[in-house]
C-alpha positions, 0 to 999 in steps of 0.5 A: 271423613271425621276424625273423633279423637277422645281425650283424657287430659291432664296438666302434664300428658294426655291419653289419646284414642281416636278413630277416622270414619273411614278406617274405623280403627281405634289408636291409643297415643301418649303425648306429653305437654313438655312437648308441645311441638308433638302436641301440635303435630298430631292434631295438625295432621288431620289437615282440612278433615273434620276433627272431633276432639272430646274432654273433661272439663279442666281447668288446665286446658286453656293452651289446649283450647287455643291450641285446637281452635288454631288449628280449626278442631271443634271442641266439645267439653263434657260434664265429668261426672255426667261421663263417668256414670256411662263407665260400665266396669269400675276400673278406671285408668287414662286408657279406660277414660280416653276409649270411654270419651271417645265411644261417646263421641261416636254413639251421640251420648256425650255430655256435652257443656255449654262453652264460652265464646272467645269474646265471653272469656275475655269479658269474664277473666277481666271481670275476675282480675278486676275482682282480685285488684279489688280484693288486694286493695282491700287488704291493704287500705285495711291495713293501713287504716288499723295503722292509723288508727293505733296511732289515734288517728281515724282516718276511714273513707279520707284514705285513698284522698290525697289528703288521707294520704298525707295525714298518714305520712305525717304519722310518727313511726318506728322505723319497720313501720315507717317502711311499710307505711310507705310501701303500703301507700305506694301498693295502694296507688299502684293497685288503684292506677290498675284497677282504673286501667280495666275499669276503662276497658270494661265500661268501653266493652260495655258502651260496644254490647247492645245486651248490657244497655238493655240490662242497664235500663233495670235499676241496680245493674250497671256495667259491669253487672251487665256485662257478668250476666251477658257473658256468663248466659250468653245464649239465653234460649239454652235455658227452658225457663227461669228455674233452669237460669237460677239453677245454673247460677247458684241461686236455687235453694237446695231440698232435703224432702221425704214423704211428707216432711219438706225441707228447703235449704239454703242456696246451692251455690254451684255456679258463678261466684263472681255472678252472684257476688254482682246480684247482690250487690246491684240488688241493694241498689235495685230495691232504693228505687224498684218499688216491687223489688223492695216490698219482696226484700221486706217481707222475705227479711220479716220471715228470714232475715236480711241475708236471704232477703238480698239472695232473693232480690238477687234471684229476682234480678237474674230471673228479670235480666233472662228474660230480659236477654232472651226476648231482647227487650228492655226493662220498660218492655219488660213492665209493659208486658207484667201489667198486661198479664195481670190485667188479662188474669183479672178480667178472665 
């Protein structure tokens, strides 16, 4: 017997209808977040039957999934959007949604969403936690760079050394400034040991992956671009073909086209941003020493400028790290092949 239960969720409550194949009764329940004992008795109580459990995407449901992953549910998350336009009258309540998801589930036309593995968000919250360590330094060797040099110091890259540091400490200051100064250089040491702490627990995930040493051997992406593309495409073989992956990432151009007036625009950036900020920045690496990658970063710069120039040696990386995954080759295999279809097109 399967249960399908049709979720609208929300921070604090959920609206809840579901039905069991067997009776093929549909019940609505209430259950409040507050209380979580509640919560977890009633999906508990289905025991070892198959249970169903459909929602919208939130970003508020990570407990939930947990939750249901303990109890052994399978979760299917859907497109909120893509559920909406099934809605057949336009009021639109908790109850509505819920009956609305749950139908869904039952006829076969929920729209259902890739969902990471357990592995993959953890890669991936890493990487954005690492992301805001970066960020927070940032601001704060900013910070204490203009201190410096309102004082007629420069002190630049010498900052985070041991030797900066003391420079900077010998600076003459008024008291309030004085304080932050110290504060600031001790912020700064206490974000660089964390920053250090989850460099070492990615680059150990990374030397673990097969995939992100098949990634490494392109130039420009190392481990932790790696591990970003691995975890976020994960099951490359869901994607038809290489416009589908730049369109997942962001990385497709957007279009404004009637008759015979085409118009394309700049990216649509709909996907990961952390994705796309590690294409780009492998990107400038890649083209110092990817011959191919640098001739295409020249002629779209002479054409668009430099910042369309790096977004599509980005794109290209991404395209080349799909296929890359895909058909589990490395980046020599992955030349051997291109040389081969262009040899094959010039002798037909």
């Amino acid at each position: 017997m399967t249960v399908y239960i049709g979720v609208d969720f929300h921070a604090r409550q959920q609206t809840i209808s579901y039905l069991t194949t067997e009776e093929g009764e549909i019940q609505q329940l209430v259950l409040e977040h507050e209380q979580p004992a509640e919560v977890r008795a009633f999906y508990a109580q289905f025991g070892e039957q198959r249970v169903v459990v459909g929602y919208e995407s939130s970003g508020y449901a990570a407990w939930f999934e947990e939750l249901l992953e303990e109890l052994g549910c399978e979760i299917w998350v859907g497109h909120a959007a893509d559920i909406r336009r099934f809605a057949r009258r336009r009021q639109k309540n908790d109850r509505r949604d819920a009956d609305l998801i749950l139908d869904l589930l039952v006829t076969g036309d929920f729209p259902r969403i890739h969902r990471y593995s357990a592995a993959s968000r953890e890669v991936l919250q890493q990487l954005r936690y690492r992301q805001k360590l970066v960020k927070m330094r940032t601001m704060v060797v900013n910070g204490l760079l203009f201190m410096a040099s309102s004082r007629g110091v420069t002190l630049r890259s010498q900052l985070q050394s041991q030797r900066g540091q003391a420079r900077l400490r010998q600076l003459a200051l008024p008291e309030p400034l004085a304080q932050q100064r110290d504060e600031l250089c001790q912020l700064l040491q206490e974000l660089s040991s964390k920053i250090a702490k989850v460099q070492a627990w990615l680059e150990a995930k990374a030397k673990q992956d097969v995939r992100v040493q098949r990634l490494r051997t392109q130039h420009g992406i190392g481990p932790l671009t790696g591990l970003c593309l691995a975890a976020t495409l994960e099951c490359p073989e869901r994607f038809a073909n290489g416009r589908k992956v730049t369109a997942y990432a962001g990385l497709d151009p957007t279009e404004d086209s009637s008759a015979e007036r085409r118009r394309m625009g700049a990216i649509s950036k709909q996907g990961s941003r952390l994705l796309r900020f590690y294409l780009v920045e492998a990107g400038q690496v890649a083209m110092r020493r990817d011959a191919d990658l640098a001739r295409v970063y020249q002629r779209v710069s002479r054409r668009g400028g430099h910042a369309k120039a790096k977004v599509a040696i980005g794109r290209r990386l991404l395209v080349r790290a799909f296929i890359m995954l895909r058909d589990e080759i490395d980046y020599a295999e992955f030349q051997r092949r291109g040389v081969a279809a262009r040899s094959s097109r010039g002798t037909a």
